[in-house]
Each structure stands twice: as structure tokens, then as C-alpha cells.
SEDOLUM-84634 format. One line per 4 residues: number of its first residue (from 1); their letters; for each residue y, z, x of C-alpha. Coordinates in steps of 0.05 Angstrom, whole numbers, always signed. Example, Ala and Ser with C-alpha at 12.3 -4.5 7.8 and 13.67 -1.06 7.14 Angstrom:
REM SEDOLUM-84634
1) AS) -90 +156 +246 ~ -21 +143 +273
This chain:
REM SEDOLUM-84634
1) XXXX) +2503 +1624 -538 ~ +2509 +1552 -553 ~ +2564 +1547 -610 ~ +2608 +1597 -651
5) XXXX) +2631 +1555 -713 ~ +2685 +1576 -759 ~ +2676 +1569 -837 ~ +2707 +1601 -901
9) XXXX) +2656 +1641 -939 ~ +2668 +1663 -1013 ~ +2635 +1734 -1014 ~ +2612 +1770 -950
13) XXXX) +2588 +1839 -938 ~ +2611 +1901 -897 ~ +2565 +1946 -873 ~ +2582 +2013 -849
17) XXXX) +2538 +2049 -805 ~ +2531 +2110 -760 ~ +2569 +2116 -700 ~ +2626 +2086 -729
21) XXXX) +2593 +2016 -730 ~ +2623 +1962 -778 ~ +2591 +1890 -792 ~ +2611 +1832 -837
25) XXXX) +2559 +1785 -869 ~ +2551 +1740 -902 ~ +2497 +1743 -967 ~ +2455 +1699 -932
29) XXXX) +2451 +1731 -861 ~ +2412 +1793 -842 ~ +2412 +1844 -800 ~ +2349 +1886 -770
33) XXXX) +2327 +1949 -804 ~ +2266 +2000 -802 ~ +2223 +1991 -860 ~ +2190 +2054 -907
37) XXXX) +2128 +2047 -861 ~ +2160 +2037 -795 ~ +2158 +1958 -783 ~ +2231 +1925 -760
41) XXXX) +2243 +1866 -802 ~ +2302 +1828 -827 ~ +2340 +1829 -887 ~ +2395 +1795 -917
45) XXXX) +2461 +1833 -924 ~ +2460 +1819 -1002 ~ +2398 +1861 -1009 ~ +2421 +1918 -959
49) XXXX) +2430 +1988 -991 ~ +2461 +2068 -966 ~ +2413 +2096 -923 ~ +2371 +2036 -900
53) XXXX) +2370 +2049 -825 ~ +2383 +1991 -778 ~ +2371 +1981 -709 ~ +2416 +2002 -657
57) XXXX) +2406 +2018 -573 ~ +2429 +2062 -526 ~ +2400 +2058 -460 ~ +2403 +2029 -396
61) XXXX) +2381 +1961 -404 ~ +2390 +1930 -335 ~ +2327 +1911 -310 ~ +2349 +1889 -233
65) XXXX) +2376 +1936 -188 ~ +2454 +1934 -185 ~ +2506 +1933 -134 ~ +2577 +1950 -129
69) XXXX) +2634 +1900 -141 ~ +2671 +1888 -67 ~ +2740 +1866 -91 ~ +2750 +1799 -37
73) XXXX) +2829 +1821 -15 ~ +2842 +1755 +20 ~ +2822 +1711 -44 ~ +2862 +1759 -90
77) XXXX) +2931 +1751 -44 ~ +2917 +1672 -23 ~ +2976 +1656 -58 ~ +3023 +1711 -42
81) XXXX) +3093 +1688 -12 ~ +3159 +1715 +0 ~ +3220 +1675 +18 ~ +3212 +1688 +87
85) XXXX) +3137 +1671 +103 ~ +3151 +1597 +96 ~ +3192 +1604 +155 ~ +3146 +1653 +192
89) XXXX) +3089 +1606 +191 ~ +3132 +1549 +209 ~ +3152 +1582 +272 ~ +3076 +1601 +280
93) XXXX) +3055 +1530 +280 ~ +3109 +1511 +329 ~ +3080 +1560 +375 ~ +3012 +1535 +372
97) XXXX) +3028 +1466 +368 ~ +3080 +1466 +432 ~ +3050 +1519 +468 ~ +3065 +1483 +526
101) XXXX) +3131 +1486 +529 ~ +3145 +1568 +521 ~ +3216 +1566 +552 ~ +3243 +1506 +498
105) XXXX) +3207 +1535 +438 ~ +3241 +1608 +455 ~ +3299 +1570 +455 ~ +3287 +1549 +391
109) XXXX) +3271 +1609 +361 ~ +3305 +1663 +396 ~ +3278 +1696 +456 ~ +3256 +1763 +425
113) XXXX) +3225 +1729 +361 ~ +3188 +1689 +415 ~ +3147 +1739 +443 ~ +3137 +1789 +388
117) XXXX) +3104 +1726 +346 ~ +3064 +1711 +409 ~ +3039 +1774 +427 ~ +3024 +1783 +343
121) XXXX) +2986 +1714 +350 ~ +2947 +1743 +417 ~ +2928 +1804 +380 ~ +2895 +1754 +323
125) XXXX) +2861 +1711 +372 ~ +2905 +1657 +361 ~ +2927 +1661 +433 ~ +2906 +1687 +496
129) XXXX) +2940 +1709 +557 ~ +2932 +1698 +632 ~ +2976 +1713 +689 ~ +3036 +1724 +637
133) XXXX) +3020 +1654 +611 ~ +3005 +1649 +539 ~ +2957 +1595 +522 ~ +2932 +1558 +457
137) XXXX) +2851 +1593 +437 ~ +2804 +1548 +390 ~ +2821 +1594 +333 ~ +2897 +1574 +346
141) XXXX) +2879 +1504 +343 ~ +2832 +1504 +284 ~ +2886 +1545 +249 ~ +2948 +1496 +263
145) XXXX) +2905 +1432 +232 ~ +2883 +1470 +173 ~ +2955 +1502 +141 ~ +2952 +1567 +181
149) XXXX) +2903 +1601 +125 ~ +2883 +1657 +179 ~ +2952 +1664 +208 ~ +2982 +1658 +126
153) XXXX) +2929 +1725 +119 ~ +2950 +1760 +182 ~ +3024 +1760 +144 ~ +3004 +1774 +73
157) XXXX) +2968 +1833 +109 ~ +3015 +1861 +149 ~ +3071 +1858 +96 ~ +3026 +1889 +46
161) XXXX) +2999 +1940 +93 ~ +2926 +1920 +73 ~ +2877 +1958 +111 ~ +2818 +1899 +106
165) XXXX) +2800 +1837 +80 ~ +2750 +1866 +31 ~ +2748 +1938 -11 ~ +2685 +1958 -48
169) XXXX) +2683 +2001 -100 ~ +2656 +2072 -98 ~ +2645 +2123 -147 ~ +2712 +2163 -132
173) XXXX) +2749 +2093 -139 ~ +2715 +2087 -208 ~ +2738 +2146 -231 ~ +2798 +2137 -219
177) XXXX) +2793 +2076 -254 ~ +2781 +2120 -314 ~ +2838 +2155 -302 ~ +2884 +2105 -308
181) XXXX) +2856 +2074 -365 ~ +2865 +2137 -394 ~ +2933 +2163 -369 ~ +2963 +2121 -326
185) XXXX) +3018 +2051 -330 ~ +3023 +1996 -281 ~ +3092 +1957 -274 ~ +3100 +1899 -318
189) XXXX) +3168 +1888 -340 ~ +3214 +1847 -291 ~ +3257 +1903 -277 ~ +3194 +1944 -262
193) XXXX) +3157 +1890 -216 ~ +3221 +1891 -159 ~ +3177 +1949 -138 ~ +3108 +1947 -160
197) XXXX) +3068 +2022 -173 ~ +3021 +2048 -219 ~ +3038 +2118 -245 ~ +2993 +2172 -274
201) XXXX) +3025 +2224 -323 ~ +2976 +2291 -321 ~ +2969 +2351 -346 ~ +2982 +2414 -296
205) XXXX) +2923 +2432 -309 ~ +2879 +2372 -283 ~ +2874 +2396 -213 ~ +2811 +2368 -207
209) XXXX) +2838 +2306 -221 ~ +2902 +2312 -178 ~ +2867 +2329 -114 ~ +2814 +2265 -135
213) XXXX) +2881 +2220 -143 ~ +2917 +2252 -76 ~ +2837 +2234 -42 ~ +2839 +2163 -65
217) XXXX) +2902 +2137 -46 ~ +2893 +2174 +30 ~ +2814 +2149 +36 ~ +2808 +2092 -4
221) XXXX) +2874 +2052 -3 ~ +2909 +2088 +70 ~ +2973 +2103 +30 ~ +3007 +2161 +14
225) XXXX) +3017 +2185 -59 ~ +3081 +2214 -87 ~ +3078 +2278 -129 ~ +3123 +2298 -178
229) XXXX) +3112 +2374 -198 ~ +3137 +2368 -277 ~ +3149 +2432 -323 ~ +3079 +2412 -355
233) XXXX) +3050 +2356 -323 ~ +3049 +2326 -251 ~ +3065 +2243 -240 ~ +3034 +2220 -192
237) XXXX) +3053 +2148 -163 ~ +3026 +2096 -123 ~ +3079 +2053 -91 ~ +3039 +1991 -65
241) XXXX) +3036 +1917 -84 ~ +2963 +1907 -71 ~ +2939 +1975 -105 ~ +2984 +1946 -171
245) XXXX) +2948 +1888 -165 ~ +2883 +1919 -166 ~ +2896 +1960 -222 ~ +2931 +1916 -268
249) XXXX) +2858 +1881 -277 ~ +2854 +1935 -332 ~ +2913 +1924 -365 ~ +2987 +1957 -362
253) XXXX) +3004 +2000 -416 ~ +2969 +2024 -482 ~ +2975 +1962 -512 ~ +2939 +1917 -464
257) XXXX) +2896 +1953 -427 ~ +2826 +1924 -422 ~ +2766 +1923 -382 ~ +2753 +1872 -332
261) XXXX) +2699 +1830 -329 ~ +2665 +1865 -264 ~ +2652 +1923 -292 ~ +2597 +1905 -335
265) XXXX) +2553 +1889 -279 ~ +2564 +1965 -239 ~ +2505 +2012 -228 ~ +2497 +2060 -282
269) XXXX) +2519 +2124 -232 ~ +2580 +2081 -229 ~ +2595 +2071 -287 ~ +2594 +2158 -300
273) XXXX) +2644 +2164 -264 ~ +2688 +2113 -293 ~ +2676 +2156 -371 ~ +2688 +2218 -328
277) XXXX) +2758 +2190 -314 ~ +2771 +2168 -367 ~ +2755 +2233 -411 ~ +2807 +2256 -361
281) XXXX) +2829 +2326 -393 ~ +2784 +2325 -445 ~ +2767 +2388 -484 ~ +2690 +2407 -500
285) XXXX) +2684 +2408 -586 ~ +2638 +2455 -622 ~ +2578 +2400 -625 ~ +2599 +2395 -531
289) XXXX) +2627 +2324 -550 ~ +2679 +2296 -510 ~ +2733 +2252 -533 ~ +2774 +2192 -504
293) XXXX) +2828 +2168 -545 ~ +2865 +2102 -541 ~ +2911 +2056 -594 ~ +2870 +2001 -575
297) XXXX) +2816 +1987 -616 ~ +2793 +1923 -563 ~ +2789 +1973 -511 ~ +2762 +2018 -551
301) XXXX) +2703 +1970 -580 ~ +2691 +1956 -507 ~ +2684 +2019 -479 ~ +2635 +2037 -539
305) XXXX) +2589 +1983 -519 ~ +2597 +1999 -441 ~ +2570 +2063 -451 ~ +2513 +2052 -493
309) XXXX) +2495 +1991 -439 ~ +2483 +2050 -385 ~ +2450 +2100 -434 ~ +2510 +2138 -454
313) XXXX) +2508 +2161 -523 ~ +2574 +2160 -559 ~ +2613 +2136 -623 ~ +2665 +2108 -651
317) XXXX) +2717 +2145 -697 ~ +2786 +2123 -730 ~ +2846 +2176 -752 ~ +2920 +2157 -769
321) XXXX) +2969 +2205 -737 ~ +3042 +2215 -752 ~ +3088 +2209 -696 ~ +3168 +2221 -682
325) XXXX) +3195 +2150 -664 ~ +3257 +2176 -654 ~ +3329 +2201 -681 ~ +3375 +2154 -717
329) XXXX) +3438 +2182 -728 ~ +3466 +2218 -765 ~ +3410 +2263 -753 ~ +3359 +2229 -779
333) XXXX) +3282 +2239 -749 ~ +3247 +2169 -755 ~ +3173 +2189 -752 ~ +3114 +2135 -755
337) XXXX) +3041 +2124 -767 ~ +2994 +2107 -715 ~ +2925 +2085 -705 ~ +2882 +2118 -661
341) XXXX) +2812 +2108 -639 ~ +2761 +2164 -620 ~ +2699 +2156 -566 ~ +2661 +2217 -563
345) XXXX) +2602 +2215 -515 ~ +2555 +2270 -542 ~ +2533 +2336 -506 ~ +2466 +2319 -486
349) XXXX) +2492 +2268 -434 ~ +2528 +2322 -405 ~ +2470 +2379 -411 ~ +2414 +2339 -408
353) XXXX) +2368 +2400 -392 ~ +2399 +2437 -459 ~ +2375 +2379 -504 ~ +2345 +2424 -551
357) XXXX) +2403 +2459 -564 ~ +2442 +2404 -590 ~ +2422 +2362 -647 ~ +2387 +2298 -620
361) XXXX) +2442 +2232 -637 ~ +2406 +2182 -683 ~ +2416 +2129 -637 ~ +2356 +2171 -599
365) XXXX) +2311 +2177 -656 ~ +2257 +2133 -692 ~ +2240 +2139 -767 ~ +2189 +2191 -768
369) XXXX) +2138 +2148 -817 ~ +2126 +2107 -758 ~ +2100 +2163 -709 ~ +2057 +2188 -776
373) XXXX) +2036 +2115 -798 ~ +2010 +2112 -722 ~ +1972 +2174 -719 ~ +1957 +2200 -785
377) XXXX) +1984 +2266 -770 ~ +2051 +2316 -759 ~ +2009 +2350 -712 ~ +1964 +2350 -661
381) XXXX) +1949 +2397 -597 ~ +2003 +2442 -615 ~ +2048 +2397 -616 ~ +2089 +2384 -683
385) XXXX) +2141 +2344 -712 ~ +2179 +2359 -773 ~ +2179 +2335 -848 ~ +2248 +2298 -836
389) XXXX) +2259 +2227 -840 ~ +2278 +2219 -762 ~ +2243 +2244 -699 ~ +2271 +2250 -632
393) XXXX) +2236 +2196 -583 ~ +2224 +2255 -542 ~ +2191 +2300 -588 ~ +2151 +2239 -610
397) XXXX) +2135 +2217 -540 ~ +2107 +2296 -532 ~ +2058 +2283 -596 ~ +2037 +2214 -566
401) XXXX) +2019 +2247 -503 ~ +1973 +2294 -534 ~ +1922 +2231 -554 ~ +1886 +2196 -501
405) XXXX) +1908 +2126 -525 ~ +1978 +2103 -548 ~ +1985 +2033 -590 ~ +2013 +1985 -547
409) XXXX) +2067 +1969 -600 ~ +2094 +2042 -611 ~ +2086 +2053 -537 ~ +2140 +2000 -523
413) XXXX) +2190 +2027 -579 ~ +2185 +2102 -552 ~ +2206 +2073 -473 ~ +2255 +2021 -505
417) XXXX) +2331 +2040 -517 ~ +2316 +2023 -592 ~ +2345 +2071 -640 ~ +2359 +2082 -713
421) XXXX) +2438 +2083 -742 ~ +2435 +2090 -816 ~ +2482 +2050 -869 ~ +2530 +2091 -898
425) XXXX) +2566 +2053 -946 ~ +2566 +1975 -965 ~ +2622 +1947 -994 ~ +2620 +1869 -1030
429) XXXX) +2679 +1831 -1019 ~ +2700 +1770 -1062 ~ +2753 +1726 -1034 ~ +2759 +1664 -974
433) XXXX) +2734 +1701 -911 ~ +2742 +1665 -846 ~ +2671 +1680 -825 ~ +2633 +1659 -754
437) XXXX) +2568 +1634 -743 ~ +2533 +1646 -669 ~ +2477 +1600 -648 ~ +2442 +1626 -597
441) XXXX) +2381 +1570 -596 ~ +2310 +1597 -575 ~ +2326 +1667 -595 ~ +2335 +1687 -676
445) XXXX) +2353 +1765 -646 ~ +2420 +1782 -614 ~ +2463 +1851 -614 ~ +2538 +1842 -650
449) XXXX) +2585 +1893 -684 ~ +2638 +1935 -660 ~ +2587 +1985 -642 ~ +2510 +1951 -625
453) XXXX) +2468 +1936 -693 ~ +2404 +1884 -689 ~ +2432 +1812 -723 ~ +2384 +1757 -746
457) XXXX) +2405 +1690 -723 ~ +2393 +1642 -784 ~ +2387 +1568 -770 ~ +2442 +1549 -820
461) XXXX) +2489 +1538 -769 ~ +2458 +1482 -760 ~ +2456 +1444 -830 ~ +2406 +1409 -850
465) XXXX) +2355 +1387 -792 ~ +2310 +1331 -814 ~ +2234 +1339 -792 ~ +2217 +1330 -722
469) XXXX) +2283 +1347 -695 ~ +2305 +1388 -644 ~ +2357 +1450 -659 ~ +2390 +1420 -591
473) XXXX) +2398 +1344 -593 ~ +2416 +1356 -673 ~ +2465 +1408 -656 ~ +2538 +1396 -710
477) XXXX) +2581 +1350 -672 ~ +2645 +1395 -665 ~ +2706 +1351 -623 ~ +2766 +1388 -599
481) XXXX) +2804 +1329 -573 ~ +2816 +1246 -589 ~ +2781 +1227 -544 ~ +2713 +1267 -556
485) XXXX) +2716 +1252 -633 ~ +2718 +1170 -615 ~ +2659 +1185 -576 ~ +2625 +1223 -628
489) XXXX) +2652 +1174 -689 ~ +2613 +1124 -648 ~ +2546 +1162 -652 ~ +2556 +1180 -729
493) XXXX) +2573 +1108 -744 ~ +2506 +1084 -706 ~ +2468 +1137 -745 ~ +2500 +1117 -813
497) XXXX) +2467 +1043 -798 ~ +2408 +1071 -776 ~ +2395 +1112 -841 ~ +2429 +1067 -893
501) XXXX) +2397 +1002 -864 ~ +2344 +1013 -820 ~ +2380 +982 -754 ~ +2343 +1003 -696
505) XXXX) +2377 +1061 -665 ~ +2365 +1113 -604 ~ +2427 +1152 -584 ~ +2436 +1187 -506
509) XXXX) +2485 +1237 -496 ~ +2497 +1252 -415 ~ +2525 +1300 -387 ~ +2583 +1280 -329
513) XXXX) +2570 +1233 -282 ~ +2572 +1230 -206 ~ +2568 +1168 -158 ~ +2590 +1102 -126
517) XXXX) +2642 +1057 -159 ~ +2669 +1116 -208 ~ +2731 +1102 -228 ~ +2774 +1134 -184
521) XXXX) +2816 +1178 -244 ~ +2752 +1211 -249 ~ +2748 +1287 -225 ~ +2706 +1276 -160
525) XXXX) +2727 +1213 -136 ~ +2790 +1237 -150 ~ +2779 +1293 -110 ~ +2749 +1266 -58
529) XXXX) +2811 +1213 -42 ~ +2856 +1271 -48 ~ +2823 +1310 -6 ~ +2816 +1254 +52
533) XXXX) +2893 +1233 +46 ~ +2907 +1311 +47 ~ +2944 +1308 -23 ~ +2932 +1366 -64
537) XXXX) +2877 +1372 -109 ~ +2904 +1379 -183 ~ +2852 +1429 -226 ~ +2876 +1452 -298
541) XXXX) +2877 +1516 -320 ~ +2845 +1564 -277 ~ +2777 +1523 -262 ~ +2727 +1557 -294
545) XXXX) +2703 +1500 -341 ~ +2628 +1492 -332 ~ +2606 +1414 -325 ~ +2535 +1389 -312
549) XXXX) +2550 +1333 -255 ~ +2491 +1280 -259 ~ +2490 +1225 -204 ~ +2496 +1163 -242
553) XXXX) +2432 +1129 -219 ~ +2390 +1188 -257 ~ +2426 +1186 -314 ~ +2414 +1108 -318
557) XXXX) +2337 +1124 -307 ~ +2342 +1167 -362 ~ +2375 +1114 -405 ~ +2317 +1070 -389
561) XXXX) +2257 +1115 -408 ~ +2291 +1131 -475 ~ +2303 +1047 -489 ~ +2228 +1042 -473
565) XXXX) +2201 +1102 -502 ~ +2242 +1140 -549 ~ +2239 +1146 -619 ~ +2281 +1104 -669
569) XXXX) +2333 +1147 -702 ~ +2331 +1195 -648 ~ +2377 +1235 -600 ~ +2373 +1259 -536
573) XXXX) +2412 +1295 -488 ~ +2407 +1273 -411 ~ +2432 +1320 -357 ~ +2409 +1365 -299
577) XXXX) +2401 +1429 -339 ~ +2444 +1460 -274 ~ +2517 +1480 -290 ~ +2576 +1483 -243
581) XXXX) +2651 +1513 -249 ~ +2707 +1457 -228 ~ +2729 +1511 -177 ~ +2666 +1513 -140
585) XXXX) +2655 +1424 -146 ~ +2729 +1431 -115 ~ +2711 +1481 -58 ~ +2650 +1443 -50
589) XXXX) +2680 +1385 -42 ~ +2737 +1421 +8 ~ +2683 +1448 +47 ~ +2639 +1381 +63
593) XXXX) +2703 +1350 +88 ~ +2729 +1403 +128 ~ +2789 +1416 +87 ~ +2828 +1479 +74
597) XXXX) +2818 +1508 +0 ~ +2890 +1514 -2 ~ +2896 +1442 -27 ~ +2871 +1474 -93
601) XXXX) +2936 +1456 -139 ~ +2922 +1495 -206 ~ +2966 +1451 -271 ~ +2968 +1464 -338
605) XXXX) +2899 +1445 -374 ~ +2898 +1390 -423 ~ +2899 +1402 -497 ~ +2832 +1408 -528
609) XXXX) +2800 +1421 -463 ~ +2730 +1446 -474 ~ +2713 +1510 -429 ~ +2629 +1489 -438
């Protein structure tokens, strides 16, 4: 995605489809649907009617083979710190630095302190021992001259009761994942943080999911739960800093509970077990759906999309409930309304060998005409399909098979997570909209909507593009801060002369650039002297802007084939096409000099800063 560009549009459309999908449009935009004889094609939402079906998926789409996420402990804690550690390490470094002098530094710190932090520094490697005589190793050293990082672990370990510097995720862990996305709360006010847990509230009858929580906490995280035996539910608690931390990735309460970005990338047996947690006590419906329920519709968008990413069928559903908020006296019952949001994965992903005893979920199904179109037939080798305007990609796939040759084209659609989801209502709205366009250059196809429908990317995001220009040099010119809208005043003035006068123009936009005699304000030089003098190395916000660094003397080549060569008028964007975070130029940097990432100094980023 290159740009998403905020406009007002006077009348937009909202399409509501199956599954509990819900688009806005404008008249001019389309959206994909299946046409009377089968063909996909766009069309715009003005011209959209009830029971047009678009395109939706459900499938596993993942092409390369997936691994599971390996939390890095040590890069999580690296800034953990208690009032006493400062200390500690100080009386660390002392021992490494003075080792020869055991019987003045004891004095120093107190006899007893003296050996128990030596013998804790032998057992790292830090020291070794000989004839009673403790003596400095190369790890010691390497550790003193760069700020203890090892020894600054050791401590955050201990004191956190860590079992190792790395925890990968498993299928058990995922689940209960799910289960605390589902019924669990992580500490988050200030009261609540003095001693950090995350709690799950369960029905008595979740055994299953009692002895899986009791399992996890023993085998996964080497601490022992407390269980609370309640009237008509159990609470079950997990009293540890680092497990907290790990589990407030997803959020703390109702409210904020999210998913984080990791998850999208877990194998698909994973990612099972994470629904099957969070289904959590989840009763089997007439139609064998199951339900999760949340008040947060983010979450809940998010989970919808999750699921049909790893070829779990499910959909989206809203209800208002009425609640008791409380008594006011005098006696006085306060109820409320409250917004709740459905996702109910559908039997067959459960039963997948009883398919044909539930009814086949559209997202599964292909408009019928297009099987028939293909053919010429219902049936064909005793095998039939019905006079309905949906077939099951199965039962179609079972027709196909019965002919020696299958069209390449309808071949592809049955194997592909394509499926149909039908409009059920359009509703016109006209009054200012905030609406947002998404450029996504090189491809006029992308997924959107709260649940997945097939959007047409239309090149009027763009303006008006006069012939021979690129969608990418010609790209709006959309400045955040002062000092990118002087630059870009300068390129609209030079463009005004061009096309009002004729002056001889070419324009070169570069990306960042790298090299000798930069001024030294600039991020790598910048970095660099820091890093030499030992000074901290200041980074805003958390680091994650992408840059594309160019060394200087390419960029001026560049500069010099477009003087020579390029075309009056023109624009043209010269970089390396390779993107890199701050973070990693910083570490990179770090690591070339032989400096400790803990010079890292994160600040508040600058207004306007742009993230791409």
C-alpha cells in the first residue's frame, strides 16, 4: 500500500453482505461480484443491487510453510530495573574490574555479599576459580567494557524467575491464548501493577480447560498457578511479572484487548487452537455453530479475518443486550445497553467428515451458472448438482472430476479460497462522509471490509495523470510537517514554470542519503559520533520508521543521468528500492563498532514524523 488519503465525499454507499460483512463506497468505486454467467468483474457501488453476490475467501492462503513465533525473553526485559539493580551491577563491575584485590573489595562491600556475588558471577562464567582464588574469565572482561548486558540479564532473570532466554510458542500456549482473550484480565491499573497477574474467571464446568491452564503454567512457564474453587466458577491466577508481560500483548480487559501482530504469521494448526480457546465454554447451536462473544468490535473484526486467513469459516453477528449497571439508592436498579459482537465458526470445521449434514456456508460455494456455463450440463456420470443458484465447491469439484479435461480457468476457482457472500441490503447515504482512498500501485485488486469482500482499486486517487506518466513519480504530494511541504512547494513551484512558461524543468526526488561530509545533525553521522564518544544514541518513537539510506555518491550519479537524459517536465524518484527500520541502521551501526545496544536512548518522535 503506497498512500491512504482522506477526502469528504457527498453520497457513499453501504453494502451489506453475508457473514455479517459491511462496506462503504463511494458511487464511483467498485467492488468484485459474480456475474449471471459466472465471470468476476467489477462494478461500481452506485449500480450494486440485493442479491448480486460478491466475492469473498475463506481459506488458507499462506503459500510458504510457517513457523512458530519464539518470544526473544532477553529483548522483551532489556530494560527492566528495580531500585536495587543499579547497585547490584555496580558492585558486579567492581568485582570484575578489581578482581585483584579480593580482600579490599570485600571490604567494600561486605564480606558475605562478597562471595555470594562471586560465586553467582563463577556460575555465569564471568569468573573462574582456582585454588580458592577467584579470577577475572574473557566473558568477565568483555562484560565490564560493554555495561554488564550479560551480567544486567543474569539479574533480570533471576529476580523474575525466567526459566530461559527464549519461549516458543506451542499449540497448548495458543490456546491458552484463546482463553484469555476470551475470559481472562491482566493488571493494568497502578494499584493492580504492585503485583502483576493475569487472572482467568471460568466456569466449573470447564475442566478441560482448568487442567489445560494448571498444564501451562507447570510446563510452559515453571510456575505454580493459584486456584480458587468459586460457588460457580474457578479463578485461576498467574502471579508472575514476565507471564503479565507476555500476555498483556493481547490487551487487558474487554475494552482493549487485541491481537498482536505475531499471530498473523502462525501455522494454521496453531492458529486452531488459539479459536478453541477462545470459544472457551462455548455451547454447540442447532446449525453445530460455535460462538465467541466480545464488546469489542476491533477485536472482533480481527478475529473474523484471522480465521478466514487459515480456512476457518465463520461470521460476524451484532445484538444489543440489557445489563444491570448497578443499584442507586434508594433502591433503584440502573440497567444499561450493551453492544455485543458474535463469531460463530460453522459446524463443518468442526465435523469435517459430516459435511453433508450441515448446510455448506456460502463463503464455500460458487454460483452454480458457472459450473453449467462450463459444462453444459447438471449432470454427468451420476453425478448431479442441483437447480439452485449456489453449488458447493465440493460437489462441483465431484462433477468436474467425472470429465477427462477441466478448463484451466474454473480449475483454479474450484482449488482457490474464492467464495460467493451475497448483498443483502444497500443503503444510499447523502451527507459529508469522511471517506479513504487506498493506493496500492501495480495491483487494481485488494481484500477490505470488516469481514473479506473483493475491492477494485480505481486510479482516482491519483488525480489527474497527464500522458506518459508514471502512477509512482506522479503520486499527490501529501506533507505532514514544515519542513517536507518547503520541499515539496519547491517542486510545485518548478512545475508551475515549467507548464505556464515552458522553462526547462526535470525534478529528482531521493530518498535519504548516506556518506562523507554529512552534516553531522544527520541520523548516521549522528550516530556514528555518538556511538564512538559512547553517548547515547537518541531514536524517536519506538524506531520502526522505514527509510531508504542511499550513499550519496549514487544518488549524485543518478542526478547526473537524469540532467543528461531525462525528460523535460518530468519526475523521478532515486533510491535503492531496499528499506530499513531506524532500529536496525542503529543496531547496525552498534554492532560494526563494537558497541552495546543499550546506548539505544528511545525520545519522543517529532511532530509530523512520517512512519514510510
Amino acid at each position: 500500500m503506497r498512500h491512504l488519503i482522506s477526502h469528504y465525499a457527498d453520497e457513499i454507499y453501504e453494502i451489506v453482505f453475508n457473514g455479517g460483512g459491511r462496506v462503504r463506497a463511494t458511487s464511483s468505486h467498485s467492488v468484485y461480484i459474480f456475474e449471471e454467467g459466472g465471470q468476476i468483474v467489477a462494478k461500481p457501488s452506485s449500480q450494486l443491487r440485493e442479491g448480486d453476490l460478491m466475492v469473498t475467501f475463506v481459506g488458507d492462503v499462506g503459500k510458504e510453510k510457517k513457523a512458530p513465533h519464539v518470544f526473544d525473553l532477553r529483548a522483551l526485559f532489556i530494560d527492566y530495573n528495580t531500585e536495587w539493580m543499579d547497585d547490584s551491577l555496580a558492585r558486579r563491575r567492581t568485582i570484575l574490574t578489581e578482581g585483584r584485590e579480593p580482600t579490599v573489595i570485600a571490604q567494600k562491600i561486605g564480606t558475605p555479599t562478597f562471595y555470594r556475588i562471586a560465586q553467582e558471577l563463577a556460575d555465569g562464567g564471568y569468573l573462574q576459580q582456582e585454588s580458592g582464588i577467584y579470577q577475572v574469565t574473557a566473558r568477565g572482561v568483555i562484560n565490564a567494557w560493554y555495561s554488564l548486558n550479560d551480567i544486567h540479564w543474569d539479574l533480570a532473570r533471576r529476580q523474575l524467575h525466567i526459566p530461559a532466554e527464549t519461549l516458543e510458542v506451542t499449540p497448548l500456549l495458543m490456546e491458552v491464548f484463546g482463553l484469555y482473550l476470551a475470559e481472562g484480565h491482566a493488571s493494568h491499573t497502578p494499584r493492580e501493577l504492585k503485583n502483576r497477574s493475569v487472572t482467568f474467571t471460568i466456569g466449573r464446568s470447564e475442566t478441560e480447560a482448568l487442567d489445560k491452564l494448571v498444564t501451562c503454567a507447570r510446563e510452559v512457564f515453571d510456575i505454580e498457578p493459584y486456584v480458587h474453587e468459586r460457588e460457580s466458577t474457578y479463578q485461576v491466577r498467574y502471579s508472575s511479572y514476565w507471564v503479565h508481560a507476555l500476555f498483556g500483548q493481547f490487551g487487558a480487559t474487554a475494552e482493549s484487548k487485541r491481537l498482536p501482530s505475531w499471530i498473523w504469521t502462525q501455522p494454521r494448526e496453531y492458529i486452531e487452537a488459539f479459536f478453541r480457546g477462545c470459544e472457551g465454554n462455548a455451547g454447540i447451536k442447532e446449525n453445530g455453530q460455535r460462538c465467541y462473544t466480545t464488546i469489542n468490535r476491533e477485536l472482533a473484526e480481527s478475529l473474523i479475518w484471522l480465521a478466514r486467513l487459515n480456512d476457518i469459516n465463520c461470521r460476524l453477528s451484532r445484538r444489543v443486550t440489557q445489563q444491570i449497571a448497578g443499584q442507586k439508592p434508594p433502591n433503584v436498579t440502573v440497567t444499561r445497553q450493551r453492544v455485543c459482537w458474535d463469531i460463530a465458526v460453522s459446524a463443518e470445521h468442526y465435523h469435517p467428515d459430516q459435511r453433508e449434514r450441515w448446510r455448506t456456508p456460502m463463503a464455500r460455494c460458487i454460483p452454480t451458472q458457472t459450473v453449467v456455463n462450463t459444462f453444459g450440463c447438471h449432470q454427468h456420470r451420476g453425478v448431479k448438482i442441483a437447480y439452485k443458484q449456489l453449488v458447493s465447491k465440493d460437489k462441483a469439484q465431484a462433477l468436474a472430476a467425472t470429465f477427462e479435461e477441466i478448463p484451466k480457468d474454473l480449475e483454479i476457482l474450484l482449488r482457490s479460497p474464492i467464495g460467493v457472500a451475497k448483498i443483502k441490503a444497500i443503503r444510499r447515504i447523502e451527507e459529508p462522509v469522511m471517506v479513504y482512498d487506498v493506493s496500492v500501485p501495480g495491483n487494481e485488486r485488494f481484500f477490505g471490509g470488516n469481514v473479506p469482500c473483493l475491492l477494485h482499486n480505481t486510479d482516482e486517487v491519483y488525480g489527474e495523470i497527464p500522458p506518459g506518466y508514471s502512477s509512482v513519480e506522479t503520486d499527490p504530494l501529501h506533507t505532514r510537517s514544515p519542513y517536507s511541504a518547503s520541499k515539496a512547494s519547491g517542486d510545485l513551484m518548478c512545475i508551475a514554470y515549467y507548464t505556464s512558461f515552458g522553462v526547462p524543468v526535470t525534478i529528482t526526488r531521493g530518498s535519504n542519503n548516506i556518506g562523507p561530509y554529512q552534516y553531522p545533525e544527520k541520523v548516521v553521522p549522528l550516530f556514528i559520533t555518538n556511538a564512538i564518544d559512547d553517548i547515547p544514541l537518541p531514536l524517536y518513537g519506538d524506531g520502526l520508521q522505514m527509510r531508504d539510506y542511499q550513499y550519496v555518491l549514487d544518488h549524485c550519479e543518478g542526478i547526473d543521468v537524469v540532467l543528461h537524459r531525462g525528460e523535460v517536465g518530468e519526475v523521478y524518484n532515486l533510491g535503492t528500492g531496499v528499506e530499513t527500520r531506524n532500529i536496525d541502521m542503529a543496531r547496525l551501526i552498534l554492532r560494526l563498532l563494537g558497541k552495546p545496544e543499550s546506548l539505544i536512548q528511545h525520545v519522543r518522535d517529532r511532530p509530523g514524523h512520517d512512519r514510510r
